[in-house]
C-alpha positions as CSV (number, residue, x, y, z in Angstrom):
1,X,68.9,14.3,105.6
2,X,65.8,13.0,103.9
3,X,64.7,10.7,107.1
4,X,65.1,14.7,108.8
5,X,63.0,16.2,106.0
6,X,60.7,13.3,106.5
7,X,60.3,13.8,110.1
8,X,60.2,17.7,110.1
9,X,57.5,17.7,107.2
10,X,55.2,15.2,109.4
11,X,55.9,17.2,112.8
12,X,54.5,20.1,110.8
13,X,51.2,18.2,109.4
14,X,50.4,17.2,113.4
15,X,51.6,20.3,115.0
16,X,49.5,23.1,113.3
17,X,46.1,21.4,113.1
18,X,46.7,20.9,117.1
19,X,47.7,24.3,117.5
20,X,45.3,25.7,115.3
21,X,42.6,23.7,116.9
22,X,43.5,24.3,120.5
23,X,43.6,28.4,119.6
24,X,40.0,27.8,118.2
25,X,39.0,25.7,121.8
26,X,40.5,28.9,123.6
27,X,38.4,31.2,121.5
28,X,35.1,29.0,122.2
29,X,36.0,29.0,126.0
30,X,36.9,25.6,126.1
31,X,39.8,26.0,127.9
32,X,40.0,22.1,129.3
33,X,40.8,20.7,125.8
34,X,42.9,23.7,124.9
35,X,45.3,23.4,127.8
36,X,45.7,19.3,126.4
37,X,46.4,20.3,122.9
38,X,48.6,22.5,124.6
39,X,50.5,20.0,126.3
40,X,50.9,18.1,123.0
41,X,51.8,21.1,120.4
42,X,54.6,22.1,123.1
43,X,56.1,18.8,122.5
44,X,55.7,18.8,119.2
45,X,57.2,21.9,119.1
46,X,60.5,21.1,121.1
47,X,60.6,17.6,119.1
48,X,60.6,19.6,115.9
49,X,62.9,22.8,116.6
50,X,65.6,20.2,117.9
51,X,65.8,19.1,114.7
52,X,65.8,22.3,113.1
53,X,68.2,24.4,115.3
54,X,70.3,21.4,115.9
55,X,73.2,22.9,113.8
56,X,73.3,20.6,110.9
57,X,70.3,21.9,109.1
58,X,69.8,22.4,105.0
59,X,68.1,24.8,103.5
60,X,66.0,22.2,102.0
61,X,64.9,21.2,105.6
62,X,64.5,24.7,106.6
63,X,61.9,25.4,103.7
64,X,60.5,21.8,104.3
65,X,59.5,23.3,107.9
66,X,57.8,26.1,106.0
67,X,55.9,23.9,103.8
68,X,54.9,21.3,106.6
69,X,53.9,24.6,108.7
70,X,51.4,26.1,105.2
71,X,50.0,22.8,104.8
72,X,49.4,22.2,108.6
73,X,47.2,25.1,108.5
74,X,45.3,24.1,105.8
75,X,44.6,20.7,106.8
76,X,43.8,22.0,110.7
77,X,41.3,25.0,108.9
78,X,39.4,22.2,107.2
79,X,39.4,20.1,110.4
80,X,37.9,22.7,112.3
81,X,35.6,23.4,109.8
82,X,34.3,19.9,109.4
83,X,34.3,20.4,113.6
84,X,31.8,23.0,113.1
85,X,32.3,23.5,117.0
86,X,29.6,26.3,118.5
87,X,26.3,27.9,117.3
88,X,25.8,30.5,114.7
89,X,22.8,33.4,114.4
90,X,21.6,33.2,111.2
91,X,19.9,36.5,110.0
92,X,17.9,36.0,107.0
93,X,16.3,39.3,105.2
94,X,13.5,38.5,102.8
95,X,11.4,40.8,100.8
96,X,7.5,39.7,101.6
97,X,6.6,37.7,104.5
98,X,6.8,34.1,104.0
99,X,4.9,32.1,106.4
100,X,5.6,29.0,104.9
101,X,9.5,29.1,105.6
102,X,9.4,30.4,109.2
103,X,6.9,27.3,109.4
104,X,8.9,24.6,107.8
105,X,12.4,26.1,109.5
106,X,10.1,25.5,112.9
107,X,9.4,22.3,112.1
108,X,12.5,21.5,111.7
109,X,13.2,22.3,115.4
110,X,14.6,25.5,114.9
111,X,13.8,29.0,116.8
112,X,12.5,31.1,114.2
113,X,11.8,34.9,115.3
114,X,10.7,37.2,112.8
115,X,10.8,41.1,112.2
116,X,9.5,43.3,110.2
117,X,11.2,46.5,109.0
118,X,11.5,49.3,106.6
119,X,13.6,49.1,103.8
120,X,14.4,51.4,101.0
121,X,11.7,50.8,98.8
122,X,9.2,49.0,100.8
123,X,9.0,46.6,103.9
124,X,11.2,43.8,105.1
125,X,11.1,41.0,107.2
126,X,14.2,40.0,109.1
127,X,14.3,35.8,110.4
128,X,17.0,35.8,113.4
129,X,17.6,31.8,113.6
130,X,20.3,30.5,115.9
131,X,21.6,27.2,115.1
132,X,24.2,24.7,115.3
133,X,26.9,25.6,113.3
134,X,27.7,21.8,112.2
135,X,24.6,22.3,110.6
136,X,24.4,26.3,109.1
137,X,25.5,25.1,105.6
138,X,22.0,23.0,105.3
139,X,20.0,25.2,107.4
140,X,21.3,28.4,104.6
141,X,20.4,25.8,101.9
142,X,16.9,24.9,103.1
143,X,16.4,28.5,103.1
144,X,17.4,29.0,100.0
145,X,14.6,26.7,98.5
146,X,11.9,28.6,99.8
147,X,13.1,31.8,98.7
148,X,16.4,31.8,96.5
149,X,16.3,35.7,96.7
150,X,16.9,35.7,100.9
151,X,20.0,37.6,101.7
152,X,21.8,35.8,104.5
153,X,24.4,36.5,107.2
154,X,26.0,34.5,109.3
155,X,27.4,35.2,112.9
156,X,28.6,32.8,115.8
157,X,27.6,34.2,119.3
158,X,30.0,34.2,121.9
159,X,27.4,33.7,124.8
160,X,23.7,33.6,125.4
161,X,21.8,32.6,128.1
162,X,18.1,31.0,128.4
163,X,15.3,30.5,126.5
164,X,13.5,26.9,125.2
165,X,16.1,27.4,122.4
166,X,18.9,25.6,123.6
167,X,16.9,22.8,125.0
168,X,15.0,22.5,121.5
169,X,18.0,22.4,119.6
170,X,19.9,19.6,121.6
171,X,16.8,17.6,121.4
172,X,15.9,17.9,117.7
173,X,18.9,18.6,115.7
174,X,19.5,15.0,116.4
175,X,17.1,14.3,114.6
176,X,18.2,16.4,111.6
């Protein structure tokens, strides 16, 4: 029984990171690397249920799968996130105008287009900023010193087409 639990509790640690990465690869439109992971989490899969609907199983293994399945999403959610696979638009609203960021985010080889707007109480100024996501957390956190008060949201584009963005972005982000 405890070579079972063993066996069940690792299945679970490999199969939901696969499947929860290969359900993020289908979301991004990467549908080579999805259909692999696939492949692998069915196998897992069939491995694993065996085991469990092979007539002889405990409760103990039963609530082991349970476990094994929680944890698995935990661990695949922090692989994914340390993945960072895509872009995100970063939309940062600031109260004045402020040259000096949208001039320092540029040298930094980011596409920097800027709005201006009417809020409540007086004007606005809206930075739209699309960027890598592997590299939002330190793109929101250069930001942040140049003006601690900029209100920020996040969103990851599905699609976009064009532009010397793109280009610019492969070509200095590596240098980030």
């Amino acid at each position: 029984m405890l070579v079972n639990i063993l066996i069940i509790f690792t299945l679970q640690l490999v199969f939901v990171p696969i499947m929860t990465l290969r359900t993020i690869f289908l979301v991004k439109n990467m549908s080579l690397a999805a259909s692999l992971l696939g492949v692998v989490e069915t196998l897992i899969s069939i491995f694993s249920l065996s085991i469990i609907f092979s007539g002889d199983q405990s409760l103990l293994e039963k609530v082991v799968y349970a476990v094994g399945f929680g944890v698995g999403l935990f661990i695949g959610t922090r692989i994914e996130n340390k993945l960072a696979i895509g872009y995100t638009t970063l939309y940062v609203n600031l109260l004045e105008e402020n040259e000096e960021l949208v001039e320092a985010l540029r040298n930094k080889g980011l596409g920097v287009t800027m709005y201006e707007g009417k809020g409540r109480d007086s004007k606005r100024y809206r930075l739209e900023i699309l960027t890598r996501r592997n590299v939002e957390t330190e793109v929101m956190a250069f930001i942040e010193q140049y003006d601690p008060k900029a209100f920020i949201i996040s969103y990851e584009p599905r699609r976009f087409k064009g532009g010397f963005l793109v280009k610019a972005m492969k070509k200095n982000m590596r240098n980030t």
